[in-house]
N, CA, C and O atoms as a Tripos MOL2 file, in Angstrom:
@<TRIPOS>MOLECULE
protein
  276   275    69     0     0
PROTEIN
NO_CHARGES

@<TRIPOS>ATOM
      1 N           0.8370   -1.1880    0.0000 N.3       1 UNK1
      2 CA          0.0000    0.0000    0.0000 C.3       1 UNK1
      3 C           0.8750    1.2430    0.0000 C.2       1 UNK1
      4 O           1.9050    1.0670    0.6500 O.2       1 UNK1
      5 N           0.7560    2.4790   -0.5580 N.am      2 UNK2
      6 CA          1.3750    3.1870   -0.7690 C.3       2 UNK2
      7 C           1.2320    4.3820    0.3450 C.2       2 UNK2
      8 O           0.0920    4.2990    0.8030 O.2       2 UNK2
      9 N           1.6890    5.0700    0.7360 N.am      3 UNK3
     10 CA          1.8740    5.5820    2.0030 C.3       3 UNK3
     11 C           2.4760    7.2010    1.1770 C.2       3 UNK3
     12 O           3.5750    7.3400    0.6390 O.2       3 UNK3
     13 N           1.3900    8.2610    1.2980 N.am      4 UNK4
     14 CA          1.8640    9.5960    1.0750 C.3       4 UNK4
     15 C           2.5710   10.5920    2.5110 C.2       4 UNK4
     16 O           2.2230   10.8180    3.6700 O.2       4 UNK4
     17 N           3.4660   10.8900    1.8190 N.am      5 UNK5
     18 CA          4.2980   11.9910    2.7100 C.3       5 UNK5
     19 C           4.5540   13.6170    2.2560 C.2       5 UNK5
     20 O           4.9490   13.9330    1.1330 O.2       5 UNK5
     21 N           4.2580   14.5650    3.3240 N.am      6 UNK6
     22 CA          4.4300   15.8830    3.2770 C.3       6 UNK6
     23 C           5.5700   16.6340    3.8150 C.2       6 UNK6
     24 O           5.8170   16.7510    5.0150 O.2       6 UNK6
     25 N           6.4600   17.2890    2.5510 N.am      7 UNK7
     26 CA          7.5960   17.8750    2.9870 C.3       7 UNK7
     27 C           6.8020   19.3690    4.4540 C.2       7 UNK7
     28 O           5.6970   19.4010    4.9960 O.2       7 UNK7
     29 N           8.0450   20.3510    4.5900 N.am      8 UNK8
     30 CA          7.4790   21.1250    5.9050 C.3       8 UNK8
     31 C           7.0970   22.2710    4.6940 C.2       8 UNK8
     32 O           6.8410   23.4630    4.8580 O.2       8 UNK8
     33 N           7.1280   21.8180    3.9560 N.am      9 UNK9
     34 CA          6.4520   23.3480    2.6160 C.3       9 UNK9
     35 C           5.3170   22.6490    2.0450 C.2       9 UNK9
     36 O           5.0550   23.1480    0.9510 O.2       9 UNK9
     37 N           4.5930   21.7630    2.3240 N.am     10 UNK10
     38 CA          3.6570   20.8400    1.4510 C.3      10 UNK10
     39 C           3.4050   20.2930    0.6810 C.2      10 UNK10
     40 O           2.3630   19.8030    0.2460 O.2      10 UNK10
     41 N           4.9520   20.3380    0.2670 N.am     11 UNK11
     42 CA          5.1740   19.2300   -1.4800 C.3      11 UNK11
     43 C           5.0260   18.2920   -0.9390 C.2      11 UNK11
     44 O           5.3350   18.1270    0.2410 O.2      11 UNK11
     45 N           4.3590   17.1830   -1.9050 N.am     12 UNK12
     46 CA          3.8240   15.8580   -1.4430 C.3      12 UNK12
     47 C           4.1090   14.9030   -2.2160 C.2      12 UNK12
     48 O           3.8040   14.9970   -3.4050 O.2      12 UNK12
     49 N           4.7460   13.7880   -1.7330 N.am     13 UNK13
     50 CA          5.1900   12.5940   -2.2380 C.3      13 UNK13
     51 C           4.1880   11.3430   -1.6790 C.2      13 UNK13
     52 O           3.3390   11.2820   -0.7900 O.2      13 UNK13
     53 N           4.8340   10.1960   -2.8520 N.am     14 UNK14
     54 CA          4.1450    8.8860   -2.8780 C.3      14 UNK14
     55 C           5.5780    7.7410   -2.2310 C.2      14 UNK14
     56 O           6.6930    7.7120   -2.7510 O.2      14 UNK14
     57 N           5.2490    7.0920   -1.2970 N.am     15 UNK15
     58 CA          5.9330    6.2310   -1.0030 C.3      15 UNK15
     59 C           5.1860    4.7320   -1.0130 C.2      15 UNK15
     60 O           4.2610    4.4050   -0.2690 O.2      15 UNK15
     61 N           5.8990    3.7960   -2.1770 N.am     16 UNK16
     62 CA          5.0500    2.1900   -2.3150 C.3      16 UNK16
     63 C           6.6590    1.5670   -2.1660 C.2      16 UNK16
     64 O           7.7930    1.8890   -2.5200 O.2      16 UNK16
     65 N           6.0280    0.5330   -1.4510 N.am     17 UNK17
     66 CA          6.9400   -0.3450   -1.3810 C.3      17 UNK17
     67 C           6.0790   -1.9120   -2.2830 C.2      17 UNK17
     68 O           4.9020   -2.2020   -2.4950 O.2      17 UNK17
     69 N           7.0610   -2.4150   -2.5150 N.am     18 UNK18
     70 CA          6.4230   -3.7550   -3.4010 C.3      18 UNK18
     71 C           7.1670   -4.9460   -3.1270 C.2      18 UNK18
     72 O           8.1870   -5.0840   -2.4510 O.2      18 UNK18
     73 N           6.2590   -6.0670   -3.9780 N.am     19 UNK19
     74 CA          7.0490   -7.3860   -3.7160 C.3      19 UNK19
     75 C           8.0640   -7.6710   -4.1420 C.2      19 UNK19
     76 O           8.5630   -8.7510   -3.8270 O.2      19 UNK19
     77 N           8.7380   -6.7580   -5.0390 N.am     20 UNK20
     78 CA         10.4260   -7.1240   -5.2670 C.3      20 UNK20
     79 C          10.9980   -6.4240   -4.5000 C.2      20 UNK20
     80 O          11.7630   -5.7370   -5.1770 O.2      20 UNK20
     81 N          11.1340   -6.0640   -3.0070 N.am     21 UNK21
     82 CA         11.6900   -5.5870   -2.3040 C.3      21 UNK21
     83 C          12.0600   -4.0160   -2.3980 C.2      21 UNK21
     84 O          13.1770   -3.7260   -1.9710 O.2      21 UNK21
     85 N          11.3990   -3.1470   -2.8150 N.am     22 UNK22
     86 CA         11.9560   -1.6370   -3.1410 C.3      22 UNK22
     87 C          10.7600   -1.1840   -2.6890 C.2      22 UNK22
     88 O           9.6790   -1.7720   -2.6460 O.2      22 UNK22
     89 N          11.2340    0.5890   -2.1490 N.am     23 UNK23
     90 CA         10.2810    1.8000   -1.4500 C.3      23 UNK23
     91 C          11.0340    2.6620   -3.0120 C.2      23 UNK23
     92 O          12.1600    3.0250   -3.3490 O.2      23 UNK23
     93 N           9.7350    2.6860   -3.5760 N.am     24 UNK24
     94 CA          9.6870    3.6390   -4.5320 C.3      24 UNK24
     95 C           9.3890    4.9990   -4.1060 C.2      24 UNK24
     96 O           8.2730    4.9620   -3.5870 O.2      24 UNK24
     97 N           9.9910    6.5220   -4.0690 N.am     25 UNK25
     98 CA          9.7540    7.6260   -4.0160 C.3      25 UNK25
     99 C           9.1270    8.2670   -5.0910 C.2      25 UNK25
    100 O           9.6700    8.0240   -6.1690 O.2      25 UNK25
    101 N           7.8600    9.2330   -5.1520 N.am     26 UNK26
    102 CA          7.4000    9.6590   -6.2410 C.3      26 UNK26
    103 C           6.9480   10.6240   -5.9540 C.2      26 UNK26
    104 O           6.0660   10.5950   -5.0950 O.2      26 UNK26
    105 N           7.3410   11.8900   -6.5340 N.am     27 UNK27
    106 CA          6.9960   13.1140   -6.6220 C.3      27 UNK27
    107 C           5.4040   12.8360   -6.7180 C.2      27 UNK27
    108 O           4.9160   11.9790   -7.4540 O.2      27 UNK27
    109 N           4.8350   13.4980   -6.0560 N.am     28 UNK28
    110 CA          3.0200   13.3350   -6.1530 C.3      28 UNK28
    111 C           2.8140   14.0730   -6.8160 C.2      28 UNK28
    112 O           1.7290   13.9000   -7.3710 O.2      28 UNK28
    113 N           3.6290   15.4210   -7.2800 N.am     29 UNK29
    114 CA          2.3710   16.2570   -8.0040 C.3      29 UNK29
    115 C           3.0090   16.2220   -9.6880 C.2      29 UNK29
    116 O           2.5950   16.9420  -10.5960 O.2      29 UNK29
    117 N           3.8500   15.4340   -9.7740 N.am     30 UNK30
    118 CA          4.0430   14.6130  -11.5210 C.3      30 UNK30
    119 C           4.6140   13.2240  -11.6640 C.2      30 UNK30
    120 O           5.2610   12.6670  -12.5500 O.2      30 UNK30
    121 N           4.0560   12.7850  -10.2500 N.am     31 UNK31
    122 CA          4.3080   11.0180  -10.4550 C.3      31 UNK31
    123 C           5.6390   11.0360  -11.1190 C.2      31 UNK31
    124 O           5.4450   10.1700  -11.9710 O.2      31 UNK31
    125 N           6.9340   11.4660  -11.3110 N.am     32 UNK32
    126 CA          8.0980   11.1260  -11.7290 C.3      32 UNK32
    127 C           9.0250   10.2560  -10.4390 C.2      32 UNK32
    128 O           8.9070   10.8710   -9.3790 O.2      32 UNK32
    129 N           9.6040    9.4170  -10.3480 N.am     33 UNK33
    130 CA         10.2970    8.6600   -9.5730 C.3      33 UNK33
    131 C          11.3370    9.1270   -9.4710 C.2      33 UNK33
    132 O          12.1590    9.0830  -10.3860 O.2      33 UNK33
    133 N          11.6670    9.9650   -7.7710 N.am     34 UNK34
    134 CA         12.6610   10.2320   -7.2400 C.3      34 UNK34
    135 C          14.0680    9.3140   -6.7270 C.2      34 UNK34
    136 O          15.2630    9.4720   -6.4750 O.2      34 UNK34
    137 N          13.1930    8.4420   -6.7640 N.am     35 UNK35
    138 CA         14.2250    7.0360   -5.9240 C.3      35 UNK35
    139 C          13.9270    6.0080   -5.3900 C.2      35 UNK35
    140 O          12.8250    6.0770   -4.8460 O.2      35 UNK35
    141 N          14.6690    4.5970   -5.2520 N.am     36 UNK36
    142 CA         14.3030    3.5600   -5.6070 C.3      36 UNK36
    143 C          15.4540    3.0510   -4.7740 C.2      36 UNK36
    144 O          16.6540    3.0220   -5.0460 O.2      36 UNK36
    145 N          14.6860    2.5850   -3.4970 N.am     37 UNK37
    146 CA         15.5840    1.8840   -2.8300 C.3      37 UNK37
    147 C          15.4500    0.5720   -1.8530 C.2      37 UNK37
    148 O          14.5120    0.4280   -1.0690 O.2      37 UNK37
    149 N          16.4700   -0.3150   -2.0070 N.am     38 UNK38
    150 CA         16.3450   -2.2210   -2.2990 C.3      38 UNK38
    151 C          16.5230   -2.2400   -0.9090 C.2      38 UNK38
    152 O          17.4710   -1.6880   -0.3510 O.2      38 UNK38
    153 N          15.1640   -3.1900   -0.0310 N.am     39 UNK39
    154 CA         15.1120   -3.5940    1.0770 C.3      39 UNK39
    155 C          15.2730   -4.8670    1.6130 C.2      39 UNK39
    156 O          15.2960   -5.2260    2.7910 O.2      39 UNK39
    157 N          15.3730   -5.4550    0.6480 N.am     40 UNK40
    158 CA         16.1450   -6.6050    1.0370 C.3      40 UNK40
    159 C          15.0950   -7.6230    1.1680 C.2      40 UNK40
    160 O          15.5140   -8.6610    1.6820 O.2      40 UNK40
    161 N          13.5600   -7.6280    0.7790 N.am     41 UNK41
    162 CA         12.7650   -8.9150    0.5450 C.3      41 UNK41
    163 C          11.3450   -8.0670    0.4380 C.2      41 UNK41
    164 O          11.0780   -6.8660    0.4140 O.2      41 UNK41
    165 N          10.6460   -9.1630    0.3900 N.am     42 UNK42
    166 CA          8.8570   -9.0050   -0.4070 C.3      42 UNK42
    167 C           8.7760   -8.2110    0.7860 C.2      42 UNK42
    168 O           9.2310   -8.5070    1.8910 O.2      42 UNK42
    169 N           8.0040   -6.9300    0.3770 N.am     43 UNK43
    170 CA          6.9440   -6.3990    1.7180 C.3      43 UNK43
    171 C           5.7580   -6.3990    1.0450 C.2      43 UNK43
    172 O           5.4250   -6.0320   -0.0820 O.2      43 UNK43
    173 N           5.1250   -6.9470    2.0840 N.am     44 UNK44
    174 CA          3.3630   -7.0460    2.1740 C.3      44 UNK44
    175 C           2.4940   -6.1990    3.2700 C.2      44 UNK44
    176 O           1.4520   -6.5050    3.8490 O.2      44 UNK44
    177 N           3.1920   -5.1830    3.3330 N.am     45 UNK45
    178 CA          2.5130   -4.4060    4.3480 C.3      45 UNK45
    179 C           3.0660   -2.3900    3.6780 C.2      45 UNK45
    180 O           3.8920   -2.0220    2.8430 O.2      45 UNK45
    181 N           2.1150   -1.6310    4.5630 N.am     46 UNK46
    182 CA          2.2110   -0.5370    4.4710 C.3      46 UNK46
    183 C           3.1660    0.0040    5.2940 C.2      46 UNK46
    184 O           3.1610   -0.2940    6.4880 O.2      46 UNK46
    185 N           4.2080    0.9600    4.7160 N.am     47 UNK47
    186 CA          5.1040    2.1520    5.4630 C.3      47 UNK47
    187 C           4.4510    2.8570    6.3540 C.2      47 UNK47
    188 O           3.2780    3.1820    6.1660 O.2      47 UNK47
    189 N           5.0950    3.1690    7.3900 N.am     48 UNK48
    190 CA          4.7310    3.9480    8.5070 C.3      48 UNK48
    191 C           5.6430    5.1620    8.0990 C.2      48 UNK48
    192 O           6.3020    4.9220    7.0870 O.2      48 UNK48
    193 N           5.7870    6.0680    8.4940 N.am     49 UNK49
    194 CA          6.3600    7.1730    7.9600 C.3      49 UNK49
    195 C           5.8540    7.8980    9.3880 C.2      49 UNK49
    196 O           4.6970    7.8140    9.7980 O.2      49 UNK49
    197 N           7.0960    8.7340   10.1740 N.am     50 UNK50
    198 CA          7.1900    9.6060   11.2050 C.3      50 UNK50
    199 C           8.1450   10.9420   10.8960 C.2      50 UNK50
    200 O           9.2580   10.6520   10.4580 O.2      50 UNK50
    201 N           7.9590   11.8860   11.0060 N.am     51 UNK51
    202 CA          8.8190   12.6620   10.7900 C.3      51 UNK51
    203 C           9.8320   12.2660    9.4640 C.2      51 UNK51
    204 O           9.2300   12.3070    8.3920 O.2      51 UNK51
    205 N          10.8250   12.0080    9.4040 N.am     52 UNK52
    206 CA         11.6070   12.1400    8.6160 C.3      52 UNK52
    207 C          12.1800   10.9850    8.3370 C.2      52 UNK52
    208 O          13.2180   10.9270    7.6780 O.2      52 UNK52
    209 N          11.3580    9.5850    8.9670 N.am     53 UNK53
    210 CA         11.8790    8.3560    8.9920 C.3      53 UNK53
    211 C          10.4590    7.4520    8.3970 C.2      53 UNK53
    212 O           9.2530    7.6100    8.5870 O.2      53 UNK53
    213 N          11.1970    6.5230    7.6560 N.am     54 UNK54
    214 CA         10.1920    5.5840    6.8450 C.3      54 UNK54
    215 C          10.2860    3.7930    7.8920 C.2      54 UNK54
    216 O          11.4210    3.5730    8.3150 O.2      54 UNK54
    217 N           9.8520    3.3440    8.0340 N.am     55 UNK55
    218 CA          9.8200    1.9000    8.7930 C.3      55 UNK55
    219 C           8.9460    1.2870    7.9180 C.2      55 UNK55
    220 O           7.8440    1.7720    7.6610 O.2      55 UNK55
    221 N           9.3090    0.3740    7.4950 N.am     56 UNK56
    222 CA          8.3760   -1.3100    6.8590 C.3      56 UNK56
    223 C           9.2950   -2.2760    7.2400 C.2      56 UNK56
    224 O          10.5230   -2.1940    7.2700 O.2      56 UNK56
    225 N           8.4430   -3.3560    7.5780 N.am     57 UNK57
    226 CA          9.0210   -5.1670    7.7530 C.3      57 UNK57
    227 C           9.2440   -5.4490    6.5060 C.2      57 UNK57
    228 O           8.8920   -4.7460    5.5590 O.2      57 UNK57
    229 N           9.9110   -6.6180    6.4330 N.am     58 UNK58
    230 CA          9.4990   -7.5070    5.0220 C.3      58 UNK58
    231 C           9.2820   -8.9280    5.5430 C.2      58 UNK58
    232 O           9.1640   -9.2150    6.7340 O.2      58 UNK58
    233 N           9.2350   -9.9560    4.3100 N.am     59 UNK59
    234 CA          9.0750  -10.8990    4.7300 C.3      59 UNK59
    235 C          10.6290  -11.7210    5.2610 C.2      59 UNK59
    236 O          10.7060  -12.6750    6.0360 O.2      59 UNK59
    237 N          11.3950  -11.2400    4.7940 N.am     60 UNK60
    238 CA         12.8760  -11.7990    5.5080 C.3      60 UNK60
    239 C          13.1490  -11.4940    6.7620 C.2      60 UNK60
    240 O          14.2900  -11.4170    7.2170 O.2      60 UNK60
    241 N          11.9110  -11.2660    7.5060 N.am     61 UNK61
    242 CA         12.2360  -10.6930    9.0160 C.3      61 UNK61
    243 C          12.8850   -9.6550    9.1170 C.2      61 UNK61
    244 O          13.3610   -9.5750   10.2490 O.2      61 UNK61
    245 N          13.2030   -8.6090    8.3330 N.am     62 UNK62
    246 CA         13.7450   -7.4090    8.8050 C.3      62 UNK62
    247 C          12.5340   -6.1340    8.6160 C.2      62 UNK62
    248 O          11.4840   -5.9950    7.9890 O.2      62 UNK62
    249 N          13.3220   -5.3720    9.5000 N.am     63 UNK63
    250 CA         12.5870   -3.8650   10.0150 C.3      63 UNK63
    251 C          13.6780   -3.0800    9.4830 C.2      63 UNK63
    252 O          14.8050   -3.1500    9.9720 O.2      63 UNK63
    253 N          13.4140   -2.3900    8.5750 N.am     64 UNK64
    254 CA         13.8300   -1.4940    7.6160 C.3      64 UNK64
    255 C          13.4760    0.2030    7.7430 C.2      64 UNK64
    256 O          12.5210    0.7760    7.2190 O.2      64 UNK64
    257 N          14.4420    0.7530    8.5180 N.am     65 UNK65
    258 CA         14.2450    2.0820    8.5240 C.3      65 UNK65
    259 C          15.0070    2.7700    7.4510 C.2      65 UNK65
    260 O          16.0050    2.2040    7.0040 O.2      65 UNK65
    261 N          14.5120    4.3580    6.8150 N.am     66 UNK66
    262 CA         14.8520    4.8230    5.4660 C.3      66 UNK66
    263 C          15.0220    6.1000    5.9650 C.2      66 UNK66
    264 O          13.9040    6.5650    6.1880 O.2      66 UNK66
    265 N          15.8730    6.8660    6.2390 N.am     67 UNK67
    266 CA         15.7530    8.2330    6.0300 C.3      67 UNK67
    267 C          15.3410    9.2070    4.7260 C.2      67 UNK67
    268 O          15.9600    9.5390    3.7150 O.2      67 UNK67
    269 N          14.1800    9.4640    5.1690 N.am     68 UNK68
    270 CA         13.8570   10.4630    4.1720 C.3      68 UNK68
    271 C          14.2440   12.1070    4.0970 C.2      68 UNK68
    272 O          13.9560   13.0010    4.8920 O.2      68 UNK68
    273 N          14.9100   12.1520    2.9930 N.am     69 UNK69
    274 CA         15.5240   13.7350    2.4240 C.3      69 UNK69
    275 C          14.7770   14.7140    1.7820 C.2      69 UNK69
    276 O          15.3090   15.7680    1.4350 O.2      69 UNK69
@<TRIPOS>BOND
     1     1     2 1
     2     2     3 1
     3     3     4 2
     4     3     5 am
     5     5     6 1
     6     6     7 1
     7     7     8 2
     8     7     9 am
     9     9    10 1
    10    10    11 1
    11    11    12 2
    12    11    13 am
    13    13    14 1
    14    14    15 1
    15    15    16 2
    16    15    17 am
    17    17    18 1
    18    18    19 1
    19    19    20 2
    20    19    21 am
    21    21    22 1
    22    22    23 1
    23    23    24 2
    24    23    25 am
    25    25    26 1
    26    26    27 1
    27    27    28 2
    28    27    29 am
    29    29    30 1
    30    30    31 1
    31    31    32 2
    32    31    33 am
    33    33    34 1
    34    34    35 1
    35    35    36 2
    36    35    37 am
    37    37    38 1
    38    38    39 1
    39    39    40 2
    40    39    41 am
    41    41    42 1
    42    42    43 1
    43    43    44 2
    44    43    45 am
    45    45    46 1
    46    46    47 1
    47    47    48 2
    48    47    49 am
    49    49    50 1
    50    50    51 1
    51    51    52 2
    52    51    53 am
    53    53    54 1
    54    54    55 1
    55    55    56 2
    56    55    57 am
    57    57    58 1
    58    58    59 1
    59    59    60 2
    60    59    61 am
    61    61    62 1
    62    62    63 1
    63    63    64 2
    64    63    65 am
    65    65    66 1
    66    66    67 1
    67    67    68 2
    68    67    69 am
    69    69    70 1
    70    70    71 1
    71    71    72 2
    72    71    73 am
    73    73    74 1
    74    74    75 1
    75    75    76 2
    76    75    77 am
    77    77    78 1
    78    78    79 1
    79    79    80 2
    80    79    81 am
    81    81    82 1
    82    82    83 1
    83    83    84 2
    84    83    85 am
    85    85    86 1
    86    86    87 1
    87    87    88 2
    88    87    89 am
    89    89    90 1
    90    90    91 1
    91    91    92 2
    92    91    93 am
    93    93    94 1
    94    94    95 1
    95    95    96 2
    96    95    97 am
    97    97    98 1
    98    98    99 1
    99    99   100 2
   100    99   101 am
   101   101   102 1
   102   102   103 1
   103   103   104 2
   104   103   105 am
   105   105   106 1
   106   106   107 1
   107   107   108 2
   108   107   109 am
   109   109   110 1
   110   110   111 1
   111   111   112 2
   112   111   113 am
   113   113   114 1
   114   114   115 1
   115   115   116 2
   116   115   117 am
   117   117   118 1
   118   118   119 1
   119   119   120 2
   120   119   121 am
   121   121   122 1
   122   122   123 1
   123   123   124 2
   124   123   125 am
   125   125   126 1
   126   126   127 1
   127   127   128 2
   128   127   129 am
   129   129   130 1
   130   130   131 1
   131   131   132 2
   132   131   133 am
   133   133   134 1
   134   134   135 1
   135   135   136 2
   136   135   137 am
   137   137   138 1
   138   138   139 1
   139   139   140 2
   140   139   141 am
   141   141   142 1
   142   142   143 1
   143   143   144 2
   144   143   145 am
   145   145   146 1
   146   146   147 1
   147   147   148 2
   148   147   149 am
   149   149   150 1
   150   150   151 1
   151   151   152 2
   152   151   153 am
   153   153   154 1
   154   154   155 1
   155   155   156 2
   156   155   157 am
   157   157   158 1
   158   158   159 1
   159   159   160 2
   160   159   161 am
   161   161   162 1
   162   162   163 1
   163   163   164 2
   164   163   165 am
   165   165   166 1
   166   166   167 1
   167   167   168 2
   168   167   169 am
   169   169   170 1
   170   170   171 1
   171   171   172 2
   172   171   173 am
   173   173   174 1
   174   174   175 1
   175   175   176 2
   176   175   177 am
   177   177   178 1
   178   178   179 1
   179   179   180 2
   180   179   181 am
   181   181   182 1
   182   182   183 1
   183   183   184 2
   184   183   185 am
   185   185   186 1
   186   186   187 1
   187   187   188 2
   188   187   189 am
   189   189   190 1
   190   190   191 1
   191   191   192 2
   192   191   193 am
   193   193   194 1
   194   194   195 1
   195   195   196 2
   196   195   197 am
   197   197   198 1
   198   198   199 1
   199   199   200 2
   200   199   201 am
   201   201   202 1
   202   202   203 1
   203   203   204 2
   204   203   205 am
   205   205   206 1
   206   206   207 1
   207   207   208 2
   208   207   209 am
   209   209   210 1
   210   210   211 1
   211   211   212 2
   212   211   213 am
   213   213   214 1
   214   214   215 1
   215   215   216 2
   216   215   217 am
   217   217   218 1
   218   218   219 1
   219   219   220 2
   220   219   221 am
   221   221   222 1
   222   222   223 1
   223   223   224 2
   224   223   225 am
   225   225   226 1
   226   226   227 1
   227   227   228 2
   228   227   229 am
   229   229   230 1
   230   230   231 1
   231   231   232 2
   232   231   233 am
   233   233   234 1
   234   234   235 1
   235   235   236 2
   236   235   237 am
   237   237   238 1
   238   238   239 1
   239   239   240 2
   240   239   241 am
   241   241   242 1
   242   242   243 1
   243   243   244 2
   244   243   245 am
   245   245   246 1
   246   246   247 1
   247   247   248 2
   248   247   249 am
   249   249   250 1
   250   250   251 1
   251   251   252 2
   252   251   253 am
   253   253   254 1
   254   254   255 1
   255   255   256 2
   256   255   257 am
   257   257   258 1
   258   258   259 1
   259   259   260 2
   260   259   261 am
   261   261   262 1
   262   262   263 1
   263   263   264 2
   264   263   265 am
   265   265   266 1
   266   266   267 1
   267   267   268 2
   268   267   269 am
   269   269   270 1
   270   270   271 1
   271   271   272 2
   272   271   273 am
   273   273   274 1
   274   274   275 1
   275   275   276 2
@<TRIPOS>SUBSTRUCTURE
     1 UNK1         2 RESIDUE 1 A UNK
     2 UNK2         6 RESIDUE 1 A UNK
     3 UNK3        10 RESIDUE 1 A UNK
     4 UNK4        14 RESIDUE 1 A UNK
     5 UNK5        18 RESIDUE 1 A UNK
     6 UNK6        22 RESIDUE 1 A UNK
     7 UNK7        26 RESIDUE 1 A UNK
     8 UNK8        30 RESIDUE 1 A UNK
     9 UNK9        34 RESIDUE 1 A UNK
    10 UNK10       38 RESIDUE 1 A UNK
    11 UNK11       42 RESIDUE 1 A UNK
    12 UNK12       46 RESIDUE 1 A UNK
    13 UNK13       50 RESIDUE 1 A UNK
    14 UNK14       54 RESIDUE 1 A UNK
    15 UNK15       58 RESIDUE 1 A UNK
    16 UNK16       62 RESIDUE 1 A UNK
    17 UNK17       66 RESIDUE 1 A UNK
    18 UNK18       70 RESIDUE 1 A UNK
    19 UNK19       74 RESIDUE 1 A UNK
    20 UNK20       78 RESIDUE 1 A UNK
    21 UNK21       82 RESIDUE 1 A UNK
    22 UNK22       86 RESIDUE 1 A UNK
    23 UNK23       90 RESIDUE 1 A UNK
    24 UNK24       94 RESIDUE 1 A UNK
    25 UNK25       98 RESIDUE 1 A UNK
    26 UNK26      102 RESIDUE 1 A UNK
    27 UNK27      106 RESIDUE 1 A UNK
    28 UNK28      110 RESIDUE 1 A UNK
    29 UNK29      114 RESIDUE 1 A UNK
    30 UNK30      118 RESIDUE 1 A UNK
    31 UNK31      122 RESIDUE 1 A UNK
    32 UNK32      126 RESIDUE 1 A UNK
    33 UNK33      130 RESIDUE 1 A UNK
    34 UNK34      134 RESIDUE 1 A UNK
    35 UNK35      138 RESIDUE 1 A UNK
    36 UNK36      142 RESIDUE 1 A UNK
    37 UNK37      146 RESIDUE 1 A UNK
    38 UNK38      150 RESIDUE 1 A UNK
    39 UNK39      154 RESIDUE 1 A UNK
    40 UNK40      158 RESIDUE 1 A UNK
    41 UNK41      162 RESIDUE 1 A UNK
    42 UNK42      166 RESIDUE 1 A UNK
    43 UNK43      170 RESIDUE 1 A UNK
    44 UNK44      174 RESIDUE 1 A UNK
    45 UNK45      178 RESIDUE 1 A UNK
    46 UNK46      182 RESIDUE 1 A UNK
    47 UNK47      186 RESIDUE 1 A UNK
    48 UNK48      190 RESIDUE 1 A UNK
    49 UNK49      194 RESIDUE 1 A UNK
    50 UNK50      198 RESIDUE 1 A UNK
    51 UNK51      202 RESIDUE 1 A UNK
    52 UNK52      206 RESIDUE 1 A UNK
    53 UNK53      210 RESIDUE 1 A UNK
    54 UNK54      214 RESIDUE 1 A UNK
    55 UNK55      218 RESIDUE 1 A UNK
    56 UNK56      222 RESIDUE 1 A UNK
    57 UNK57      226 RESIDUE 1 A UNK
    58 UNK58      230 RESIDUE 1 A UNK
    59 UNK59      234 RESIDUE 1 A UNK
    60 UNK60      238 RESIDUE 1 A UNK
    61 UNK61      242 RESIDUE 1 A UNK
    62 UNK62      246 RESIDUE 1 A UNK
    63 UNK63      250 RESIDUE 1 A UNK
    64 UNK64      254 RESIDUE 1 A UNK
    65 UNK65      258 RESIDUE 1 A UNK
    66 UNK66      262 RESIDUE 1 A UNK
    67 UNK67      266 RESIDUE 1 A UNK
    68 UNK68      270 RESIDUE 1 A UNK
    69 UNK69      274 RESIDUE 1 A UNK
């Protein structure tokens, strides 16, 4: 499930993570892909997103935190 995030100016991004292991970044307001980064197994669940930090499990048993820029 894809999980939207708000910079502190209100630009707004798309964060999906998928079953080949990657948290895709996407500019929300022209869907262009900022970045693409390998977590290391299938996630089947939704990003939590706090402040400036991204968290998803996968299925390889890891907890995967992402700093977001």
């Amino acid at each position: 499930s894809p999980v939207a995030v708000y910079s502190e100016d209100g630009s707004a991004y798309v964060v999906l993570c998928d079953s080949n292991g990657n948290a895709t970044f996407i500019d929300g307001a022209t869907g262009s892909v900022l970045d693409t980064e390998y977590l290391g197994g299938l996630v089947e669940a939704s990003p939590a997103v706090y402040n400036d930090m991204l968290v998803v499990g996968t299925r390889t048993k890891q907890i995967c935190g992402v700093k977001i820029r």
